[in-house]
Wavefront OBJ file of the C-alpha trace (Angstrom):
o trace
v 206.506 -33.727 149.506
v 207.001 -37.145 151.460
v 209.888 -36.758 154.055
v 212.852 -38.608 153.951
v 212.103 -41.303 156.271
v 209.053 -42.325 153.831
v 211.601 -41.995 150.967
v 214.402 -44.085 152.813
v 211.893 -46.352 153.750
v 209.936 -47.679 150.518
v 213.589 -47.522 149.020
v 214.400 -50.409 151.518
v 211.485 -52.613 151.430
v 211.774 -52.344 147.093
v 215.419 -53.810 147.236
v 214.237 -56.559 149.121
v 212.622 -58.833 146.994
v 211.556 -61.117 149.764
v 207.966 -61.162 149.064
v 207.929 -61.404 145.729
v 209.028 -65.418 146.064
v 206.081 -66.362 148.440
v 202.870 -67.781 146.975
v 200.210 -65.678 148.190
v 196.153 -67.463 147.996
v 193.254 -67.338 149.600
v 190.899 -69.511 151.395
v 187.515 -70.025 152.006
v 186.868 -68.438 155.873
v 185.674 -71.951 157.222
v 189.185 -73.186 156.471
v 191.308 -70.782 158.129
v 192.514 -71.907 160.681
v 195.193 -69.146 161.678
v 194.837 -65.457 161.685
v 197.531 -63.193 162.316
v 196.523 -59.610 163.369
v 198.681 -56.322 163.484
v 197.588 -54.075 165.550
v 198.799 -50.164 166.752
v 198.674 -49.632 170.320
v 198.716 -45.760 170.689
v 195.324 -45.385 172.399
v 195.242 -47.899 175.360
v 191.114 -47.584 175.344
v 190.570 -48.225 171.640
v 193.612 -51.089 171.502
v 191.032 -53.211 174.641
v 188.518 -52.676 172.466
v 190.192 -53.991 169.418
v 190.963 -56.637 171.433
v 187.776 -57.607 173.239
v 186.417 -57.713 169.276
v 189.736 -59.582 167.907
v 188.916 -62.730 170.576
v 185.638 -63.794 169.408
v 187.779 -65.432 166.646
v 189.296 -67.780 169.173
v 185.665 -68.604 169.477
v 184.984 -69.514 165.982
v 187.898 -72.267 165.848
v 190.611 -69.854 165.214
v 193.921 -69.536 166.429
v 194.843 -66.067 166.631
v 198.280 -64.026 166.837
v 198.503 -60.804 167.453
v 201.660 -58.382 166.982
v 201.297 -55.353 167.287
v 203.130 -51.318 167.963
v 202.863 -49.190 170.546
v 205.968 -46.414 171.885
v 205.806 -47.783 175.128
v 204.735 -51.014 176.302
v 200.408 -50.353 177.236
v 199.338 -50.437 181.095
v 197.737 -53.978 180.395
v 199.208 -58.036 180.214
v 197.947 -59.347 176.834
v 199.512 -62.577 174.729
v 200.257 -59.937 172.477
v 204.088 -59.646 170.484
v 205.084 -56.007 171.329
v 207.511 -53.618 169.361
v 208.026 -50.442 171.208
v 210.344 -47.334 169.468
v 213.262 -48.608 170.737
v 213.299 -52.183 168.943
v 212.992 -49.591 165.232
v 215.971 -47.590 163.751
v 215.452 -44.090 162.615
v 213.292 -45.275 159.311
v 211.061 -47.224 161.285
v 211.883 -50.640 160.583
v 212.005 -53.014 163.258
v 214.896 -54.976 164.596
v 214.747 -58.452 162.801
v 215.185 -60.288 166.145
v 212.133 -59.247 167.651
v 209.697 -59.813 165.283
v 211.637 -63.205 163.356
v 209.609 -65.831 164.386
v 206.425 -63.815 163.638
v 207.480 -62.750 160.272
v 208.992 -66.893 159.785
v 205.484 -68.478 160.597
v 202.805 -69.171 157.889
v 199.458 -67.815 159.225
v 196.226 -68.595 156.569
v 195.532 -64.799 156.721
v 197.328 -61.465 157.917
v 195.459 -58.544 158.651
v 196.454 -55.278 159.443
v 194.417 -52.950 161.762
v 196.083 -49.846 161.681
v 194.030 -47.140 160.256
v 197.145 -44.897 159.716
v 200.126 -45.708 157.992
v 202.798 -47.320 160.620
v 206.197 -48.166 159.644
v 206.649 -51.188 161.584
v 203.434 -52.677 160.960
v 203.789 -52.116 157.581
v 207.552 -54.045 157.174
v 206.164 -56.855 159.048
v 202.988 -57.118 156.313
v 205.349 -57.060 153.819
v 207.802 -59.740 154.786
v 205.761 -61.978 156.770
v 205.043 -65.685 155.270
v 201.290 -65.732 155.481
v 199.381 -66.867 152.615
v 197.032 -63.793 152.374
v 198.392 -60.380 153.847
v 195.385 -57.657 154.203
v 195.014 -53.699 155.054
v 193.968 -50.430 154.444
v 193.649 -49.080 150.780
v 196.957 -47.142 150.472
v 197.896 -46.691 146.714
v 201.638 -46.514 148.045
v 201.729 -49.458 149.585
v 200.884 -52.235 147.358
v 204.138 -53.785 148.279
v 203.141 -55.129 151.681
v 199.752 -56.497 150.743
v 197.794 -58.851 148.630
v 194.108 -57.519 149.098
v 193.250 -53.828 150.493
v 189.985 -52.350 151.677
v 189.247 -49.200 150.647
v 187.373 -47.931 153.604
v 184.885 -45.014 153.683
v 185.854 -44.038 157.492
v 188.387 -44.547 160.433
v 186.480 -47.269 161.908
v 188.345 -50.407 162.649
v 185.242 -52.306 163.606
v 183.242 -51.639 159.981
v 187.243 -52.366 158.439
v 187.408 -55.691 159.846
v 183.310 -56.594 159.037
v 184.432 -55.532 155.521
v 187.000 -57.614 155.721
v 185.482 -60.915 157.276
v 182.744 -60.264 154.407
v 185.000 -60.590 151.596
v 187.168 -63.315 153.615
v 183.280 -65.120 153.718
v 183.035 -64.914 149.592
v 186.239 -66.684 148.839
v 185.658 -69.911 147.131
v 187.597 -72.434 145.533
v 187.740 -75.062 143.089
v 185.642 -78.877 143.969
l 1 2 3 4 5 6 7 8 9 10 11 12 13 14 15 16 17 18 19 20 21 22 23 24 25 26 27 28 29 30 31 32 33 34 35 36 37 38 39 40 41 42 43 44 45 46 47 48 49 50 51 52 53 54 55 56 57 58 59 60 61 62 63 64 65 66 67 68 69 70 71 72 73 74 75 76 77 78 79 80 81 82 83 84 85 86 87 88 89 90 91 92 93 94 95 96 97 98 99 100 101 102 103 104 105 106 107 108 109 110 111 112 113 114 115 116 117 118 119 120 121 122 123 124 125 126 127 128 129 130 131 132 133 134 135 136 137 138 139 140 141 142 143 144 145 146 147 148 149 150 151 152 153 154 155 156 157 158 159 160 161 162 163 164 165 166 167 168 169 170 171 172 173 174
């Protein structure tokens, strides 16, 4: 039976019909130009990692944004948007202030990196502006994205090579 935090908080993000207004599409990968990335922070080694893989886009051309969750601020400095437990109420939704600007700015593509489900990360998918919102394959949470990877394991790194390979098909129109 879900608990009532889950309940409380898919019956919050349904009676906002924010998302519903924006016009979601996709691009072909050589146009992108920004990429938004959520990330969770709970295991200091693995989030460097993430990281360290996250930057070769900045090599590619890419201007990259990354927002991401963690209880407590990590032990490292990173140009990274931080939400810590105390900026979420009880439900785990962030306080709008924090994350605003984020949410306000129209990245090409949002991805989510968070193998488990996370309550912030998963509000600021569903409201945030950007024209193509990504993550996991999660039946129940169709709300806060327009193309999910079902994913045979845990792995972040084969998640996002999944993803860039699908991001790499997308064509359009002459």
């Amino acid at each position: 039976m879900p608990s009532i935090k889950n309940i409380l908080f898919g019956r919050f993000i349904r009676s906002k019909p924010y998302t519903d207004t924006m016009e979601r599409s996709a691009i072909p990968y050589a146009r992108i130009k920004t990429m938004a990335f959520l990330v969770d922070g709970s295991d200091p080694i693995a989030l460097r990692e993430l990281l360290n893989y996250l930057h070769r886009y900045t090599e590619e051309g890419k201007k990259i944004t990354i927002l991401g969750y963690v209880k407590k601020l990590p032990p490292f400095e990173e140009e990274i948007i931080w939400i810590t437990a105390k900026d979420k109420n009880w439900i785990g939704i962030p306080k709008m202030f924090r994350i605003k600007h984020f949410i306000e700015k129209e990245f090409d593509v949002l991805i989510n990196t968070a193998m488990k489900s996370n309550r912030p990360l998963e509000y600021v998918s569903t409201y945030s502006k950007a024209k193509l919102r990504i993550g996991k394959y999660d039946q129940q949470k169709t709300f806060a994205y327009d193309f999910m990877m079902q994913t045979e394991n845990e792995d972040v790194f084969s998640y996002l090579a999944q993803v860039e390979h699908y991001l790499r098909m997308v064509k359009t129109e002459p």
